[in-house]
C-alpha positions in Angstrom: 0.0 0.0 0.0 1.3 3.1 -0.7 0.3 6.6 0.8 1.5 10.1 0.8 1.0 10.4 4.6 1.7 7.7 7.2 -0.4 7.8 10.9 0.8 5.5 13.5 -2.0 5.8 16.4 -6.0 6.7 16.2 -6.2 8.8 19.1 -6.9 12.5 18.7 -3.5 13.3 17.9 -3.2 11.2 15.3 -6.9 11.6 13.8 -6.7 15.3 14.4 -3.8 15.9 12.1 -5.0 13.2 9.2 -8.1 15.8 9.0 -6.0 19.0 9.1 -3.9 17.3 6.3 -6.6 16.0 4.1 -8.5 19.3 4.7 -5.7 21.4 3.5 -4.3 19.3 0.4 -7.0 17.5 -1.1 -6.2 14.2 -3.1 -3.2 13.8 -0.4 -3.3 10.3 0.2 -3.5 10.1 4.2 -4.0 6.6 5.9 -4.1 6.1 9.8 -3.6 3.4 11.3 -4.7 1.6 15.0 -6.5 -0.9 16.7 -10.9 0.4 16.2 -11.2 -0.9 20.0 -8.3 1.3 21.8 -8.4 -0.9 24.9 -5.9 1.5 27.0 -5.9 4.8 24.6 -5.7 8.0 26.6 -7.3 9.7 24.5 -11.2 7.9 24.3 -10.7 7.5 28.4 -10.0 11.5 28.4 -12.1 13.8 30.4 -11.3 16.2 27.9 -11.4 19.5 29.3 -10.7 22.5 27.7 -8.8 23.7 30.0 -5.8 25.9 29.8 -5.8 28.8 32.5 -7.0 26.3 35.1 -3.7 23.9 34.1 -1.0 26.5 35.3 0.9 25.8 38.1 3.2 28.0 39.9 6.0 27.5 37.4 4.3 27.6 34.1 6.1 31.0 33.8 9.7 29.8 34.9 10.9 28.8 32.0 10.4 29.1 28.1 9.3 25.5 27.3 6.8 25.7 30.4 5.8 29.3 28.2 5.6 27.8 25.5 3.5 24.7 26.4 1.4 27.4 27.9 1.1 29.2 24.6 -0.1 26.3 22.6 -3.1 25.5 25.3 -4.0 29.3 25.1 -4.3 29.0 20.7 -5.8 25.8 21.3 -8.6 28.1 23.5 -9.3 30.1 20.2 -9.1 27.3 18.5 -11.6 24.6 19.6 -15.3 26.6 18.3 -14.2 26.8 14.4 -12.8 22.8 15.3 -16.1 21.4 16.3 -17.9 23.1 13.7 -15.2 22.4 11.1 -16.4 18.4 12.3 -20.1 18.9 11.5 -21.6 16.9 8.5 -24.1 18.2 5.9 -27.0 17.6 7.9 -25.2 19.9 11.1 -24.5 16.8 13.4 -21.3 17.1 15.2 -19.8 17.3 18.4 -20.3 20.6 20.5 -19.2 21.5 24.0 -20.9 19.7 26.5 -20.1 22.0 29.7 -19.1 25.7 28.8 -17.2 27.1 31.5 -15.2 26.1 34.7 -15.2 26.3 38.2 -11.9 26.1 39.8 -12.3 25.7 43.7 -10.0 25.9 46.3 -11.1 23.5 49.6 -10.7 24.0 53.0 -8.4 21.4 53.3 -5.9 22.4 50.1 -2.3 21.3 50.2 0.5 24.2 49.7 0.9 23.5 46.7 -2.7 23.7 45.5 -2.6 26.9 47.2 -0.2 28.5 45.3 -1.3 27.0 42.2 -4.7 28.7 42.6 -3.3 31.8 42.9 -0.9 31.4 40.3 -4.1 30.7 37.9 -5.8 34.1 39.3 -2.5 35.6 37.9 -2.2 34.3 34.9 -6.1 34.7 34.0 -5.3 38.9 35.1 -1.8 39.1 33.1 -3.4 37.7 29.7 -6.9 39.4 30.3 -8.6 36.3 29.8 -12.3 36.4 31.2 -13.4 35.2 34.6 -14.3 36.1 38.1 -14.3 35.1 41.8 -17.6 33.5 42.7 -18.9 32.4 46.0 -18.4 28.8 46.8 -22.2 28.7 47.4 -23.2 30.2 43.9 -21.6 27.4 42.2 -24.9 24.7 41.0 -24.9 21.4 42.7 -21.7 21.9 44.4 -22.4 20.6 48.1 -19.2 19.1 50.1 -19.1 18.3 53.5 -18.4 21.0 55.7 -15.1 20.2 56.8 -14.1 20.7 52.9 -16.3 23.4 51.6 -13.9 25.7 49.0 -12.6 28.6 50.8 -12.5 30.3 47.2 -13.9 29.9 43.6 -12.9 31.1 40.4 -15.0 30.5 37.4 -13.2 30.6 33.7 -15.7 31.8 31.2 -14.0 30.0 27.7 -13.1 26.7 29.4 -15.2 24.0 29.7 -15.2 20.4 28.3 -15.9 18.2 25.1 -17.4 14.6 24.8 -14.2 12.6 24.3 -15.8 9.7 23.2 -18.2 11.9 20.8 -15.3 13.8 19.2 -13.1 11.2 17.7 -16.1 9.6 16.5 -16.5 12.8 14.5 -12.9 13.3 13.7 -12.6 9.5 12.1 -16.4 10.5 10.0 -14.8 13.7 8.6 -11.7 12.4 8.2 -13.4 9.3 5.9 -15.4 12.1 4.3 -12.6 14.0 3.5 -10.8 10.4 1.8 -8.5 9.4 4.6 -8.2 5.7 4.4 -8.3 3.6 8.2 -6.4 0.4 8.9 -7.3 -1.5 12.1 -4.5 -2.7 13.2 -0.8 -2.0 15.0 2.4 -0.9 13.6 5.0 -2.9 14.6 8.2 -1.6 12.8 9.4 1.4 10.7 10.7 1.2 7.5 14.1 3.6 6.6 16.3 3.3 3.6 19.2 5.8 2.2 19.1 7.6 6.3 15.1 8.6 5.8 12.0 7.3 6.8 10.2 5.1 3.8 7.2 3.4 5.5 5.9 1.5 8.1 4.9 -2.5 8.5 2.0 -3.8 11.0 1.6 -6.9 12.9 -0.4 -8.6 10.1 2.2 -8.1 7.7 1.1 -5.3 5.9 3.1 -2.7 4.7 2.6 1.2 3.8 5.7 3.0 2.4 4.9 6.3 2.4 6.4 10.1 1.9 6.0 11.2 5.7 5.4 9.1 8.7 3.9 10.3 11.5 4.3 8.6 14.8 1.6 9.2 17.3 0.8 6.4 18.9 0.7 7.8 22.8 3.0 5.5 24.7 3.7 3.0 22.2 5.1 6.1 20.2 8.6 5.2 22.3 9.1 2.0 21.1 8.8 2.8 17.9 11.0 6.0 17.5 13.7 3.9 19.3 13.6 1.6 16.4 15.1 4.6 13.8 16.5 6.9 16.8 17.8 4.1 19.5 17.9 6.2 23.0 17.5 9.8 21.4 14.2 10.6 22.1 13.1 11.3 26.2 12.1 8.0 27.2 7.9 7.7 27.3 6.8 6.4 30.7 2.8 5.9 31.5 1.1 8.0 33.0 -1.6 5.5 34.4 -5.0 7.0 35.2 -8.4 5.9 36.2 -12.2 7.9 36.3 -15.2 6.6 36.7 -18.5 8.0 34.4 -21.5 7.9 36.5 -25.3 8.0 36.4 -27.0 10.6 38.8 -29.8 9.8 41.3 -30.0 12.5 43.5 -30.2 15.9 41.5 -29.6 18.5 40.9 -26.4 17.6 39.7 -24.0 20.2 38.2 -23.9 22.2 35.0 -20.3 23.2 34.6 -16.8 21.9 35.0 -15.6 21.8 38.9 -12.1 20.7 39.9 -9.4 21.9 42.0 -6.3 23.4 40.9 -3.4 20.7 40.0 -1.5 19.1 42.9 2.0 18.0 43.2 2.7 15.2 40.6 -1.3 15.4 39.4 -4.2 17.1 38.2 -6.7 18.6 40.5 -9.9 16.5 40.9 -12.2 17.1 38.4 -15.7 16.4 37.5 -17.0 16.7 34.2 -21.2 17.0 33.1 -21.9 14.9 29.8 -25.5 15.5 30.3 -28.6 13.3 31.3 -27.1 13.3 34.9 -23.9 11.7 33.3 -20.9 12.4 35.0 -17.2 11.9 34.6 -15.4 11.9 37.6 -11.5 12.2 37.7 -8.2 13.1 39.2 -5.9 9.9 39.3 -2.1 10.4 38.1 0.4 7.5 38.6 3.9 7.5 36.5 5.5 4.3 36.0 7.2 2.3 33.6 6.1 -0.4 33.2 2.3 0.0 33.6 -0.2 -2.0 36.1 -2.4 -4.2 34.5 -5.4 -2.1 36.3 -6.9 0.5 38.5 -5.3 0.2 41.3 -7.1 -0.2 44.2 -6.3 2.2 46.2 -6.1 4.6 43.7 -9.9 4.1 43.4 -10.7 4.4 46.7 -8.7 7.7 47.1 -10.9 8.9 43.7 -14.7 8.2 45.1 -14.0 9.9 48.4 -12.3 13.1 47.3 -14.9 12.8 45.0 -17.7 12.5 47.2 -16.6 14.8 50.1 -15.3 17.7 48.3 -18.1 18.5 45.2 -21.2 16.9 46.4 -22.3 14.2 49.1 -25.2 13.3 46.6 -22.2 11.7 44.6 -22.6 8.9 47.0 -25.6 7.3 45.6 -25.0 7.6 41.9 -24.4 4.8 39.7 -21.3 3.5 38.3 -21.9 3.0 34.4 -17.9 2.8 33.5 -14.8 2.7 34.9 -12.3 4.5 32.5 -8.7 3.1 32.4 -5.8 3.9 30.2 -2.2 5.4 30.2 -1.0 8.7 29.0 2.4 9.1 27.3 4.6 11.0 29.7 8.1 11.6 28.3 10.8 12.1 31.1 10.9 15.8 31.2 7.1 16.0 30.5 7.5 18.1 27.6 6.1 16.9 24.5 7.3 15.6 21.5 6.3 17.6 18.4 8.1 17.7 14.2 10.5 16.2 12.9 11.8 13.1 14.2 15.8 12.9 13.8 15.9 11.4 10.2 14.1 12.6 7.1 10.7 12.0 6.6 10.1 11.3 10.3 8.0 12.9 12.4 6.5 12.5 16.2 3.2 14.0 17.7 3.4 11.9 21.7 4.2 13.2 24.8 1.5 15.4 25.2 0.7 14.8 28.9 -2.2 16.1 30.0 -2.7 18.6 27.2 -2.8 16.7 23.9 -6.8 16.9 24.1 -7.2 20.0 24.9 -3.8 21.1 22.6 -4.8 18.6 19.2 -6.4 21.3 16.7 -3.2 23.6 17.3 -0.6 20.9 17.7 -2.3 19.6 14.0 -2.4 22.8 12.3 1.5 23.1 13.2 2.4 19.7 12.2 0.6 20.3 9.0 2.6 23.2 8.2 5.8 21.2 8.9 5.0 18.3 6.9 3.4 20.1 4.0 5.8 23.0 3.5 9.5 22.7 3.4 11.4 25.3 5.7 11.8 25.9 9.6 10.4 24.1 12.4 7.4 26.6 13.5 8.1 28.8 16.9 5.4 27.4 18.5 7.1 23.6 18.3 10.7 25.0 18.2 11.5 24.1 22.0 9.9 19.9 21.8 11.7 19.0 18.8 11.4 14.9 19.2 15.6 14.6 19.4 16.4 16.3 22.2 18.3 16.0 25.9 16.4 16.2 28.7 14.7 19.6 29.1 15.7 20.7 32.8 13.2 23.7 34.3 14.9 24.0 37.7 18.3 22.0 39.2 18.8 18.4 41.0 18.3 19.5 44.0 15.5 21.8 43.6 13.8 18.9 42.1 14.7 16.7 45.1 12.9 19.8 47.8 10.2 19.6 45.4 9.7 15.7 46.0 10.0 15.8 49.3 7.3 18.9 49.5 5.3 16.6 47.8 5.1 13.5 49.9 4.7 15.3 53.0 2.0 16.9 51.2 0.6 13.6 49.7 0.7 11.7 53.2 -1.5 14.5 54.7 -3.9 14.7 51.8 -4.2 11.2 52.3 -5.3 11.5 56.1 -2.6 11.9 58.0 -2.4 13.5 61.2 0.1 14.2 64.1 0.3 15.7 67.3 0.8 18.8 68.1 4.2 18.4 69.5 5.9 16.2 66.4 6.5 17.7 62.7 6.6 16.3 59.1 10.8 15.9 59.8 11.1 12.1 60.0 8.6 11.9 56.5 10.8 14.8 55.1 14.4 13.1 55.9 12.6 9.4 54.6 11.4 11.0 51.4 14.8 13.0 50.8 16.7 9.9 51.3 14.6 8.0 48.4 14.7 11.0 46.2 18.8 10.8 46.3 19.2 7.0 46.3 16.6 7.0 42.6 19.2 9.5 41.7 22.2 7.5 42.2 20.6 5.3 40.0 21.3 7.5 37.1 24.7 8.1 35.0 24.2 11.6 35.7 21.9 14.0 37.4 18.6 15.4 36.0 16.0 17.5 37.6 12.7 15.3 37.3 9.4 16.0 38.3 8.2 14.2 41.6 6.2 11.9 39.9 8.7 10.5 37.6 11.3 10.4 40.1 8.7 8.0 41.8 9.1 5.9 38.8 12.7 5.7 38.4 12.5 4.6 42.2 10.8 1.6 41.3 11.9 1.1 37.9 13.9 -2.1 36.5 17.6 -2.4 35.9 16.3 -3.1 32.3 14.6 0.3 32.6 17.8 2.1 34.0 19.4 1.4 31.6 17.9 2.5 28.9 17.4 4.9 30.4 21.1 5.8 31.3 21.7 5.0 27.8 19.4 8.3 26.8 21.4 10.6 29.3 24.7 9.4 27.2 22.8 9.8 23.7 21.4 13.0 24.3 25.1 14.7 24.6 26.6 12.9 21.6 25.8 14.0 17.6 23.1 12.1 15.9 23.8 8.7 14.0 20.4 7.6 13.1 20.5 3.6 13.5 20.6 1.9 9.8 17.5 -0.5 9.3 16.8 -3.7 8.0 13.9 -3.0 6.1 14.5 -1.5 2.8 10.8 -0.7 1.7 11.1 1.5 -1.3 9.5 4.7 -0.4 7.2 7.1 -2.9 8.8 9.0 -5.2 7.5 12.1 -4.5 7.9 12.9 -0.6 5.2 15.2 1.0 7.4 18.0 1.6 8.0 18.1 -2.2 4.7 18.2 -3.6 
């Protein structure tokens, strides 16, 4: 099979950017390729809000890729109207925003750190003039804690709100068939390179597509795959494991709007999401690992029902479970995504998107368009998460070490615990810094790493280390792609010559 446009993974990524290419050069011969089910896709488990402003943390401003990631969420606010309506068949049916507007609350009972992120969104939502004001906690439809956690302060966020997940790659894959993109369910397993550029890709069933561009977005299968062409160049992709459950109201009124809390150390604030009908998504679960759990864990679960429960509404209690969601997001080691050109020619990568590839996809599409389709340089906007990279560092070792230890003293209290009045949080602190340094040692150098992932190099495998290890050497040496095996002849005319 031969196509002029490549699409390793069917998530929103992926289908976002076959549309914006089809769209844009019609005739181009676009084919995407991944499994119709998705078992463990981040993307149809997404609560997908559209949020941006309620995202920023306290050092979204300290540095120019944290700027920059900012930047894309704030286009992607613009965005997202002409995006659904760009979806809509001839008969007008399409996706549309199921919850305009969000509610970010601040509990009683907020960490630090959830604290200061709060304010830090009140900042950011002044400094960029973007709308919103401070509401009472009571105001806020069907929000009803117990009293113990009722918010202490509220902001709502006029242009944010939330999307069907499910819903919208429905409609992306129906435009995208409309508009002549071809779909193959299935996996790629390997791809194809010849002459030092990128010719193709084979799947598990034997097929295979050369093609003038491949794209690799395939969440966190996307490392894998990149190491095949690129061994060790790319920020390894760990997985970001997450769980929410989509419930079925019995006690109304229920609520109207987005409501969460602003992000915590290592995760994002608790969120609950209206889909309508008294269906609603509830989230909040963030666990980085390596080598993923087969399942929610359990006490994951439990921690999700009762934050749930005690700090939105009591009613929550007495709704009924209709799906629990389950999947892992692709979290590369720094957490900044990967985005253009992949190394070798012909290559290109659109994973690591975190938490924002939802919310992000119609800008991080239109971007990647403009690279694939016309020759010149990288766009600004993608400039700092070019795939081959070293390991972007926002603060210092040991600033990142303070920061985990902040964390778990910060986690074990959030999760319930208390002492007396005449001990402190020392003996957690000193426990916590002494893991933070000893997953350290187990690296050929040291990086500053997010709590979260330095929880997963904790418990990662020697195999794992490794590899990781093996990155850190990479990174600081010049590029040698890897030769390949295959030899798949590619098209003759490559995208970015047409």
């Amino acid at each position: 099979m031969k196509a002029d446009v490549a699409v390793a993974g069917n998530g929103v990524l992926g289908w976002s950017l076959a549309v914006e290419l089809a769209r844009r050069s019609r005739g181009l011969r676009v084919v995407v390729v991944g499994p119709a089910s998705g078992p463990g896709g981040a993307s149809a488990a997404a609560a997908a809000m559209l949020n941006c402003f309620a995202e920023v943390t306290d050092t979204t401003s300290c540095h120019p890729a944290s700027r920059a990631k900012f930047a894309l969420g704030w286009a992607a606010l613009d965005a997202w109207p002409d995006w659904l309506d760009a979806m809509r068949d001839g008969s007008g049916r399409g996706p549309s925003v199921v919850s305009p507007g969000t509610f970010v609350v601040l509990g009683a009972q907020a960490t630090p750190t959830a604290v200061r992120n709060f304010e830090a969104v009140q900042a950011a939502l002044k400094e960029h003039a973007e709308p919103h004001h401070e509401v009472q906690a009571a105001d806020i439809p069907g929000l009803r804690p117990v009293p113990h956690e009722r918010p202490l302060r509220a902001l709502y966020l006029e242009r944010e709100g939330a999307v069907d997940a499910r819903a919208v790659l429905q409609a992306l894959e129906r435009c995208g068939r409309r508009l002549g993109v071809s779909v193959i369910d299935g996996r790629t397993s390997r791809l194809q390179a010849a002459s030092g550029r990128c010719t193709g890709m084979s799947l598990e069933d034997g097929t295979e597509i050369s093609a003038g561009a491949v794209v690799v977005a395939a969440g966190t299968a996307s490392g894998p795959l990149l190491d095949q062409l690129l061994p060790a160049r790319t920020p390894p992709l760990l997985h970001g494991t997450g769980c929410a459950a989509r419930t079925l109201r019995h006690t109304w009124p229920g609520f109207d709007r987005v409501v969460r809390t602003p992000t915590r150390s290592g995760a994002c604030g608790m969120h609950l999401v209206p889909l309508g009908g008294g269906v609603e998504y509830l989230g909040a679960t963030h666990i980085v690992c390596f080598d993923p759990p087969p399942g929610p864990r359990l006490g994951v679960t439990q921690f999700l029902l009762r934050f749930a429960t005690e700090q939105f509404d009591t009613r929550l209690g007495l709704s009924a479970i209709q799906h629990w969601h389950y999947a892992s997001r692709p979290v590369p080691l720094d957490r900044f995504p990967l985005l253009g050109p992949a190394g070798i020619d012909n290559l290109y990568a659109a994973t690591g998107t975190y938490r924002d590839g939802f919310h992000s996809s119609p800008v991080i599409a239109r971007h990647l368009a403009d690279v694939i389709l016309t020759p010149g340089p990288l766009p600004e906007p993608l400039a700092p998460f070019t795939p081959v990279r070293g390991p972007i560092e926002t603060t210092t070792a040991e600033e990142s070490i303070d920061l985990f230890v902040s964390d778990e003293v910060e986690t074990a209290a959030e999760y319930g615990m208390r002492l007396p009045y005449f001990l402190d949080a020392g003996p957690i602190a000193a426990h916590a810094r002494s893991q933070a340094h000893r997953a350290l040692e187990r690296l050929e150098r040291p990086v500053a790493l997010a709590p979260e992932v330095l929880t997963a190099v904790q418990d990662a495998s020697p195999a794992h280390i490794q590899h990781l290890n093996t990155y850190l050497q990479t990174s600081r040496s010049p590029l040698r792609p890897k030769p390949a095996a295959d030899s798949a002849t590619s098209m003759d005319c490559p995208v970015r010559q047409r």
